[in-house]
C-alpha positions as CSV (number, residue, x, y, z in Angstrom):
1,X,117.4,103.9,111.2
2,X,114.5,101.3,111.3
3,X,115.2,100.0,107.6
4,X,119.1,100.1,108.3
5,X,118.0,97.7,112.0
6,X,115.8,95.4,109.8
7,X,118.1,95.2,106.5
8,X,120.1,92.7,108.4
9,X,117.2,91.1,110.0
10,X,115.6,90.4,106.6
11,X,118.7,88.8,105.4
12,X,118.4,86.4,107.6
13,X,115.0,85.4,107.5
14,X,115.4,85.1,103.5
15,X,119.0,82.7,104.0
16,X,116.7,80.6,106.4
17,X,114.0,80.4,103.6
18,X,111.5,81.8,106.5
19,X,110.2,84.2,103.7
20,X,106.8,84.2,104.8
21,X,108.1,86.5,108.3
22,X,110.8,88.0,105.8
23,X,107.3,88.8,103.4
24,X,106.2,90.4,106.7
25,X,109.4,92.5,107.6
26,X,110.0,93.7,103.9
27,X,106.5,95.4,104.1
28,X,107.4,96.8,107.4
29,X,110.6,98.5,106.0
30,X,108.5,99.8,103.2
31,X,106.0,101.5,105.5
32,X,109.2,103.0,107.9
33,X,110.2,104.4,104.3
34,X,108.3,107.2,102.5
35,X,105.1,106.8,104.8
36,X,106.4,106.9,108.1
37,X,109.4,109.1,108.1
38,X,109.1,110.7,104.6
39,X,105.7,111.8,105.5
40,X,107.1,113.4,108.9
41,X,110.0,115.0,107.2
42,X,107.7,116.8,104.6
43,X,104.9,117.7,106.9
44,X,106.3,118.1,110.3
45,X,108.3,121.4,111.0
46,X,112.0,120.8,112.4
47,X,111.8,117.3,111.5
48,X,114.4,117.3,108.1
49,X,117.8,117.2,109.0
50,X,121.0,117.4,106.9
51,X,121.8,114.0,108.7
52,X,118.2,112.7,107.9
53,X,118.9,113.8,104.5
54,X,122.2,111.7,104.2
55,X,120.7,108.7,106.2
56,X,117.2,107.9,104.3
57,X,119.4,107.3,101.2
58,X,122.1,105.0,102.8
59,X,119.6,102.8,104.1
60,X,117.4,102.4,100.8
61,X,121.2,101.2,99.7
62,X,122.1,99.1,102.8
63,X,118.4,97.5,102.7
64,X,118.5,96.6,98.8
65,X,122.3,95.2,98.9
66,X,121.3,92.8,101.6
67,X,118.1,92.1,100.0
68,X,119.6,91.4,96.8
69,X,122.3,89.0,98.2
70,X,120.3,87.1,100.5
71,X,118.0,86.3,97.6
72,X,121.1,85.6,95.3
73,X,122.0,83.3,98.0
74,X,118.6,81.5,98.1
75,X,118.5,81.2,94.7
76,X,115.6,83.9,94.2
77,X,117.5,86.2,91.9
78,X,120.4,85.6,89.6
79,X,123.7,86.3,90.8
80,X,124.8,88.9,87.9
81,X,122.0,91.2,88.4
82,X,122.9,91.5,92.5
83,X,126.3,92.1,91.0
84,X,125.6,95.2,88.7
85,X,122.9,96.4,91.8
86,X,125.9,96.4,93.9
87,X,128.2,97.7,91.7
88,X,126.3,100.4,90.8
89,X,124.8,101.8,94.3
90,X,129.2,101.6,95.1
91,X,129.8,103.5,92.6
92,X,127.0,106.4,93.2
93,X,127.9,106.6,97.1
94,X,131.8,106.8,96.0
95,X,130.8,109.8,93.9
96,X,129.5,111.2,96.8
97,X,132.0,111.3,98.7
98,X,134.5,112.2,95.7
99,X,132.6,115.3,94.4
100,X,131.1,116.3,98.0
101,X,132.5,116.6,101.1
102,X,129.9,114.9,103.6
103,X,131.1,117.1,106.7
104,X,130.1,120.4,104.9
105,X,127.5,119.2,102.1
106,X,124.3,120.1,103.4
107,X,122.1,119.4,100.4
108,X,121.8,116.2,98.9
109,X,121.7,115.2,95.4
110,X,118.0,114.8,94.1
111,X,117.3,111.4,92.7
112,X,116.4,111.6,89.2
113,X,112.4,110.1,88.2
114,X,114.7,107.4,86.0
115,X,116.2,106.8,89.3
116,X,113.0,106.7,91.3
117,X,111.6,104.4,88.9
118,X,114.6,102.4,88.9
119,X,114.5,101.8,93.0
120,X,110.6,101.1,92.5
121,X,111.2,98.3,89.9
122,X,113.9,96.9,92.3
123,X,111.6,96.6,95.2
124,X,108.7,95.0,93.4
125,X,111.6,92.8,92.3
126,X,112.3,91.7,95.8
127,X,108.3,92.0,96.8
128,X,107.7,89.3,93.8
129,X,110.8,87.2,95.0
130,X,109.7,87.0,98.9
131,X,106.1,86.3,97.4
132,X,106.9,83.6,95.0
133,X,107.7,80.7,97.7
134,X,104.7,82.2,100.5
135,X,101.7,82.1,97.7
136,X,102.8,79.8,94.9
137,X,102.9,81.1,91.7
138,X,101.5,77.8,90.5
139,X,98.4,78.7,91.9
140,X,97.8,82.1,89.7
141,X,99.1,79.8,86.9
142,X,96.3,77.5,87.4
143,X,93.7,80.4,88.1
144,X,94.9,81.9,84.7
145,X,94.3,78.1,82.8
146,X,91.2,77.5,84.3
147,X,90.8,81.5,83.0
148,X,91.0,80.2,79.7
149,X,89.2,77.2,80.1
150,X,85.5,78.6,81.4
151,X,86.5,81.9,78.9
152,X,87.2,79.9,75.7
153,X,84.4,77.5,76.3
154,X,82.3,80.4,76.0
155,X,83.5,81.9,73.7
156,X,83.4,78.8,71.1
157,X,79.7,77.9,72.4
158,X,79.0,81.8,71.0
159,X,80.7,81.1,68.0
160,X,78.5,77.7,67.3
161,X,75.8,79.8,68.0
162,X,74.7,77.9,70.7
C-alpha cells in the first residue's frame, strides 16, 4: 500500500523537476518493496495473504506506469518506450483477469527470472533517470577524462622508458 501512496507522490515531485526529494522517495518505495514487506511475508507466520499476494504486483505496476510517464513528461525517457511499458503491464493485468477470476484465484502467477530481470532493468532505468539531473553526469564524464589523462600519461612515460 506504501508504494501504491507514494507512486502518485513521486510523479509529482518528478513533473516539478524536484528530483533530488523524488531521488529520495524512489529509494523509499524500493525499501517498502522486497525488504520491508517481502521480507515479512517470507519470514513472518500469518503475514502472506491472498490479497497481499494480488496487491504487491499491482503496485510494482501502478508505481513504474507513473514513474515512466512523469519522466516521459520531463523529458527523462522517450516517449515510445513508456508507451510499450504501459502497453505491456495492460496487457499482462488483462490476462489476469481474462484467464483468472480474481474473487476465487488464490494463487498468483509466478513471475518468470526474464521477467524479474526485466522489472530490475526498468527500475535502474528510473534510478539512472532521477540521478542524472541530482549528480550530473558531466561530472563522472570529467572524472573518466581526467581517468585517461593521469592513466595514459603513465602509460606513455612507461613506454619511453622513462
Amino acid at each position: 500500500m506504501t508504494r501504491i501512496g507514494l507512486a502518485p507522490i513521486l510523479g509529482y515531485l518528478i513533473i516539478e523537476e524536484d528530483f533530488n526529494v523524488a531521488l529520495g522517495v524512489f529509494a523509499l518505495a524500493g525499501l517498502t518493496d522486497d525488504l520491508l514487506d517481502g521480507f515479512m511475508a517470507r519470514n513472518w507466520a500469518n503475514q502472506k495473504s491472498a490479497l497481499g499476494s494480488a496487491l504487491d504486483p499491482l503496485a510494482d505496476k501502478i508505481l513504474i506506469s507513473i514513474l515512466y510517464v512523469s519522466l516521459t513528461y520531463a523529458d527523462l525517457i522517450p516517449v515510445p518506450l513508456t508507451y510499450m511499458i504501459i502497453s505491456r503491464d495492460v496487457m499482462l493485468i488483462a490476462a489476469v483477469f481474462y484467464y483468472f477470476n480474481p474473487c476465487y484465484a488464490t494463487a498468483r502467477l509466478k513471475p518468470t527470472f526474464i521477467s524479474k530481470v526485466n522489472t530490475a532493468v526498468q527500475l535502474i532505468l528510473v534510478a539512472a533517470s532521477l540521478a542524472a539531473p541530482v549528480f550530473n553526469y558531466a561530472f563522472t564524464t570529467a572524472a573518466s577524462a581526467y581517468s585517461y589523462y593521469h592513466y595514459g600519461r603513465k602509460t606513455v612515460q612507461v613506454i619511453k622508458g622513462r
